[in-house]
N, C-alpha and C positions, 0 to 999 in steps of 0.2 A: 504494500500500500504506500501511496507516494501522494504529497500536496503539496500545493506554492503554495511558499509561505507569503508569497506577493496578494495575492488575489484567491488564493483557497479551491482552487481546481482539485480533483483528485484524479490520480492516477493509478492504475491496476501497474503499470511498469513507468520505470523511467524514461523522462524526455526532456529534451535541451534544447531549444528553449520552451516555455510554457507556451502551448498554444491557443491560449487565451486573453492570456497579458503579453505574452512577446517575451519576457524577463529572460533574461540567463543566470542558469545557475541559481536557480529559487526553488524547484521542485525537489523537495527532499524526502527521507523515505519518514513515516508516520506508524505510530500503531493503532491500530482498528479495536475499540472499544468491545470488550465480550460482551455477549448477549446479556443483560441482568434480565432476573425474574421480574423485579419491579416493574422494566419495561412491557409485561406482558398483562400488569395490573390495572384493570379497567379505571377510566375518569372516570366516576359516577357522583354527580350533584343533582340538588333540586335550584328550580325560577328565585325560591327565598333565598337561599344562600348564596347564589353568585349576584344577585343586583345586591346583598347585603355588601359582597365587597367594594362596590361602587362608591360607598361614604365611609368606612372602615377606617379612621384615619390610623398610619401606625409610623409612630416617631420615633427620631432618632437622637440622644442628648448632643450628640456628638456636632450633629450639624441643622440645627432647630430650624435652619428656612427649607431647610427639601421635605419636600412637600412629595411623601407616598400612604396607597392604599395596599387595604391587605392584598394579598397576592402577585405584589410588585414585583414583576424581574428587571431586578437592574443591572447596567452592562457597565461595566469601571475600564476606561481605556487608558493607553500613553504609555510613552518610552519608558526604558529602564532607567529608572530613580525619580522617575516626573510623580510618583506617589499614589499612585493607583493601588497597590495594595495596600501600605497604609492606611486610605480613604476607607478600604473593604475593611480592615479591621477596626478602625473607629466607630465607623457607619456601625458592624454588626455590636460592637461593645454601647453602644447608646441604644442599643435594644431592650427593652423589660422585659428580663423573662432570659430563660436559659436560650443560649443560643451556640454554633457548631461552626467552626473554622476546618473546612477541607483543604489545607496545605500540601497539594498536589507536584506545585512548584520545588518549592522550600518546605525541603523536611525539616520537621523537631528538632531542635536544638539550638544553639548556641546564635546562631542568624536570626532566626525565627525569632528568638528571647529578646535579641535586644531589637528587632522590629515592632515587637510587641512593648518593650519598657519605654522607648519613644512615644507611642500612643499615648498609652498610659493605663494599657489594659492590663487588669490585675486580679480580675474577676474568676470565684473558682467553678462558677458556672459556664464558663466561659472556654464551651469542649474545643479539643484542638485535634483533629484526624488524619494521621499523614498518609501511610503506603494503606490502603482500602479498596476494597472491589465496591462497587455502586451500590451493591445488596448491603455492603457492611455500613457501608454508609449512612445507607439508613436507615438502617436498623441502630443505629447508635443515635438520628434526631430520633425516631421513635420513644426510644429507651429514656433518652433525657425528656423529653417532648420539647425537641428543639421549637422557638417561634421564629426564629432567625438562621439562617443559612449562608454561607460566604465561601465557593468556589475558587481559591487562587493554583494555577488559574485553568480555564476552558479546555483550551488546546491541546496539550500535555495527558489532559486525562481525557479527550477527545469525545467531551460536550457537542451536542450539537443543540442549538437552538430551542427544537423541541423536546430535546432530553430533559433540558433546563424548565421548562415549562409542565412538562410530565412529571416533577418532583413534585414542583408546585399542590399540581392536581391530586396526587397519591398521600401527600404528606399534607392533611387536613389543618393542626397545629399551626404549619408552617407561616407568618407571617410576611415573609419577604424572602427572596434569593438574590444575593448580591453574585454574580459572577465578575471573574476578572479576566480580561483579554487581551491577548499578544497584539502588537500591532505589527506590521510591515513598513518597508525604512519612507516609506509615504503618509505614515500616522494613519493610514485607517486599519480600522478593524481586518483581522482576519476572518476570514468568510462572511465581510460586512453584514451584506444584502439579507441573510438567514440573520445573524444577530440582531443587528438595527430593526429589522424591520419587527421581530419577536417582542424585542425588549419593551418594556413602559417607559422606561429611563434611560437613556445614555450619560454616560459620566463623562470628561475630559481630562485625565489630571496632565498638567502641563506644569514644568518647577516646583511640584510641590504646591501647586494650583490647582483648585476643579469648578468648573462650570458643565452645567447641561448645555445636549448637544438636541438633545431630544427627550419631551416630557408629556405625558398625559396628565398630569393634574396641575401646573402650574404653565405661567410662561417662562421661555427662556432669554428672553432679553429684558431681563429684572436682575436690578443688584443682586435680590435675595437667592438669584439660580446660579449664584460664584460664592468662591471665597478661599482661603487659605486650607491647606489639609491637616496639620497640626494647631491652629487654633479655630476659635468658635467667636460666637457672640457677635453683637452690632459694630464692632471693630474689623469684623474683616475687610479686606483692600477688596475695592471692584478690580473685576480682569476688563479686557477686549470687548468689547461685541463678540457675541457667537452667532452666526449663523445657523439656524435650522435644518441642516442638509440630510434629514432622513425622511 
């Protein structure tokens, strides 16, 4: 199994260049996600509970103006060190209620620790999952009754869109799913078009910066859709304009 990491094509074998981006030297080999049982676990709701999520509001301490509802899937983007998983783990630590770090990226340890003492997450409810099969996964929000879920990141454990969204639906509890996503040396998403367009939220972190790129419950060209990723409050610094481009 083979995918740009430019633009998210897959391929059954190698090829040079991608025949859809054109790129060289971007198609690289991938591993194919095993079947989990869960994925074979039906969606089943009723009319009250899903328009209930529609006003659901579920906050976050960490960053009091983002504005989500229950069953949010949020997509956290940006370069390496621009603080996109940082954001994931703040964003999930400003959760009420037990909540599940899958550190898929970045195993346990010593890295991890001090990405987490930066935050300033310290919470012993506050599960951390590293080498996990999908079933184990979650079976461990089950066990805790995660309300919170934080993905770092996507690609790696080879998420797809709907995977991400079938959690959602299976994992009643579940309050929110923060995923975090590689980007290509162009700043968009890997396999945009399936992410973006799934998601409720697009993140942007840039310097240790985020702004929405994309949101269904607020706008995005308000102070309150940016700010700092290590601090909070009415003190954070406005970014740029963002454009809407999903």
């Amino acid at each position: 199994m083979y995918r740009c990491i430019e633009c998210g094509t897959e391929y059954e074998h190698h090829v040079s260049p991608c025949t859809s981006c054109l790129e060289t030297n971007s198609v690289v080999p991938m591993g194919r996600r095993v079947r989990a049982l869960v994925d074979y676990v039906p969606e089943v709701t009723d009319a009250r509970s899903l328009l209930r999520e529609t006003w659901q509001v579920v906050a976050t301490s960490a960053y009091p103006t983002l504005q989500l509802r229950r069953g949010a899937l949020v997509v956290l983007t940006g370069g390496p060190g621009d603080g996109k998983s940082t954001t994931a783990c703040r964003a999930l630590d400003g959760l009420k209620g037990t909540v599940v770090l899958a550190s898929i990226e970045e195993p346990p340890g010593p890295s991890l620790a001090a990405r987490l003492a930066r935050a300033g997450v310290r919470r012993d409810d506050f599960g951390i999952v590293g080498r996990a099969s999908v079933d184990q996964l979650v079976e461990v929000c089950r066990l805790r009754g995660a309300v919170g879920l934080a993905i770092d990141s996507v690609q790696p454990g080879d998420f797809h869109a709907r995977d991400l969204r079938h959690l959602l639906a299976v994992l009643p509890r579940l309050e929110v799913l923060f995923a975090v996503s590689q980007n290509n040396k162009r700043g968009a998403i890997l396999g945009e078009n399936a992410l973006a367009h799934e998601a409720d939220v697009v993140i942007k972190c840039e310097a240790m910066r985020w702004s929405l790129t994309k949101s269904r419950y607020q706008p995005i060209d308000q102070p309150d859709a940016r700010g700092e990723v290590l601090r909070g409050g009415p003190t954070w610094s406005p970014l740029p304009e963002v454009a809407n481009d999903a």
